[in-house]
N, C-alpha and C positions, 0 to 999 in steps of 0.2 A: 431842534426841539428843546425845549424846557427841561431842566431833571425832574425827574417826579419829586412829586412831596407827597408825603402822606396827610390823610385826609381826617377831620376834625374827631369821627369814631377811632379810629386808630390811635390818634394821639392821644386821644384818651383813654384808651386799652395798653398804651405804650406804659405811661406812667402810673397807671393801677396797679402793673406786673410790677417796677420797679419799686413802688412804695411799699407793696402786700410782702417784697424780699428784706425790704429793710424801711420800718415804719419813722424810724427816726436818726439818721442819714447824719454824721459828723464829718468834719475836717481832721485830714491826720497831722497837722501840724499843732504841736504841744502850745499853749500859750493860757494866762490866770487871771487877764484884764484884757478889754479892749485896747489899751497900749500895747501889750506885749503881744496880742495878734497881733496890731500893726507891723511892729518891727518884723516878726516871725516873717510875714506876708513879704514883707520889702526884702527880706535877707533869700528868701524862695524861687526868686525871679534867676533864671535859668540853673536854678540848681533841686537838691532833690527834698521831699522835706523830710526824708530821715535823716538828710544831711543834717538839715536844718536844723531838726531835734536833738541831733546831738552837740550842736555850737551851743543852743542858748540856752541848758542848764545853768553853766558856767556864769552869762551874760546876765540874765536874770535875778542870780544870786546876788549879783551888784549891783545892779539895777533894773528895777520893777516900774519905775514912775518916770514920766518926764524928765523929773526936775535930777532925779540922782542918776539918771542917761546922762543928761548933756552936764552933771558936774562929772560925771566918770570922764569925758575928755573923748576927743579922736582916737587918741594911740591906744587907749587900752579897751576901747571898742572893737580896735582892729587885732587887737590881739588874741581876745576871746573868740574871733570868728573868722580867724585864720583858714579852717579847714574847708572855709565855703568859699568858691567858685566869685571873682569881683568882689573881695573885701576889702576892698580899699577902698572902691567907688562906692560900697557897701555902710562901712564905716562913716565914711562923711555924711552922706545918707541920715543914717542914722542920728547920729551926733548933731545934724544940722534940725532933722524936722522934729527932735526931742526940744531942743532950742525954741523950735517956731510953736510949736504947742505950749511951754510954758509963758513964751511974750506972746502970743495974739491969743490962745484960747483959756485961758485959767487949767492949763494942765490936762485938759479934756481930750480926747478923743473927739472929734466932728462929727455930727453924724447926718451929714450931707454931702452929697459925691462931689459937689461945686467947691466947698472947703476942703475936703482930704485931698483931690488931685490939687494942690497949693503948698500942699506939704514936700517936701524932697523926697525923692523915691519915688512917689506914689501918681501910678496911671490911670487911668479909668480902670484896670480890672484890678488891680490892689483895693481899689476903693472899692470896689462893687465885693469883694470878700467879705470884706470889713464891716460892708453892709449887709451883708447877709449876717454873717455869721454871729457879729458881736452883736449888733441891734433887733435882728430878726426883719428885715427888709427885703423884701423877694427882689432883690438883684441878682443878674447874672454874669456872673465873671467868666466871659471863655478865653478859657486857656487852649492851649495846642488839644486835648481830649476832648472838650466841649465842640470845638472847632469841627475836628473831623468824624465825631460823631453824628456833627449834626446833619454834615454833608452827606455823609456815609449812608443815613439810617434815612431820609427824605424828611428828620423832622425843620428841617431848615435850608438853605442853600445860598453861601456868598462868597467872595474873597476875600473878605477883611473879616476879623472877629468884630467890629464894629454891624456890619451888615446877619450877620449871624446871632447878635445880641439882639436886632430890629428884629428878626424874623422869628426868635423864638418869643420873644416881649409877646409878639403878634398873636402868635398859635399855641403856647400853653395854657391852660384853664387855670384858673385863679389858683382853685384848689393846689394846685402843685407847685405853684410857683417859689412859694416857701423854701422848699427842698428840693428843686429842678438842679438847680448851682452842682450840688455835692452828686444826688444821683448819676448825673452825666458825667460827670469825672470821674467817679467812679467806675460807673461804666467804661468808660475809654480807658482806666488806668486797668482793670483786671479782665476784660473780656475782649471789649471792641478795639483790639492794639492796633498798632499801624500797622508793622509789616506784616504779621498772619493773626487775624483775628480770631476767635474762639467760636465762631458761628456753632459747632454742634453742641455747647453748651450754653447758648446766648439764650436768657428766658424770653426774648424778643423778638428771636430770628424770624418765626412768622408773623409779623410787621414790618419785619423791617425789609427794605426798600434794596440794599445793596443787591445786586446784581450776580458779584463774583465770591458770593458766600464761600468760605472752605469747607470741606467735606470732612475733612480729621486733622485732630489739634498735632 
């Protein structure tokens, strides 16, 4: 049989709960432009973003803009952001799509998924951040939280986060889409965790779908 999925009233009671908890939903990753989300975003990818927060103080103070990234250089990229997880693959990274936005886009941030995944770094769900967050673009970035909340709670079901971006695209209401992205990560990052999730204090738990809810945190 099918997994369940929860059904068009629900998901709209789903996300009512979640926005009337928190009406205007941000990213905890520190960043002062759509550039320096960018990097933020690219430097995030399997690490943590307090880590994050605390390398690109440093990185920032140096460079804020395209053009004084890729004059700042490889090495001293890598050295500001040493204490993250892939700095080095990190640093090129960086260094190289600081480069690609000052020669093909006048210094600009993109603000089309088809241009930023072209940049170095950047995959579909970097670029779907980027979109949300810096432009205000109801894209959905599923990370590992997104992922398994959605399988978890019935508001989606796939194996890939590609298949899971299809299904929620499909069944969230316009209205929320805005703020879907951050809601759900949030969610999975303080309530709906992996190994034992917070069911008795989940404002959701009677909607949601999971089966082998916990009884005490």
């Amino acid at each position: 049989m099918p997994a369940a999925r929860l059904k068009p009233p629900q998901i709209q009671r789903f996300f009512e709960i979640l926005r009337d908890l928190n009406p205007h939903p941000k990213g905890e990753l520190d960043y002062t432009s759509p550039f320096t989300l960018l990097v933020a975003v690219v430097l995030s990818a399997q690490a943590t973003d307090k880590g994050v927060n605390k390398a690109t103080p440093g990185l920032f103070a140096l460079a804020d803009t395209p053009e004084k990234m890729a004059a700042l250089g490889e090495d001293k990229i890598r050295d500001c952001i040493k204490t993250i997880g892939l700095y080095k693959a990190k640093a090129r990274n960086v260094f190289l799509l600081a480069q690609k936005l000052v020669r093909e886009f006048g210094a600009q941030v993109p603000q089309t998924r088809e241009e930023l995944i072209t940049l170095p770094g950047v995959g579909r769900k970097t670029a779907n951040v980027v979109l949300n967050i810096a432009f205000g673009q109801p894209a959905i970035a599923v990370d590992t939280h997104i992922f398994r909340v959605s399988n978890r709670t019935g508001l989606a079901h796939g194996h890939t986060p590609e298949k899971i971006e299809e299904g929620l695209e499909r069944v969230i209401p316009a209205e929320f889409k805005r703020h879907s992205h951050h809601w759900l990560i949030l969610h999975g990052r303080y309530i709906c965790v992996a190994r034992k999730p917070k069911c008795p204090i989940c404002p959701v738990r009677d909607i949601c779908l999971f089966k082998d809810k916990t009884k005490v945190l």
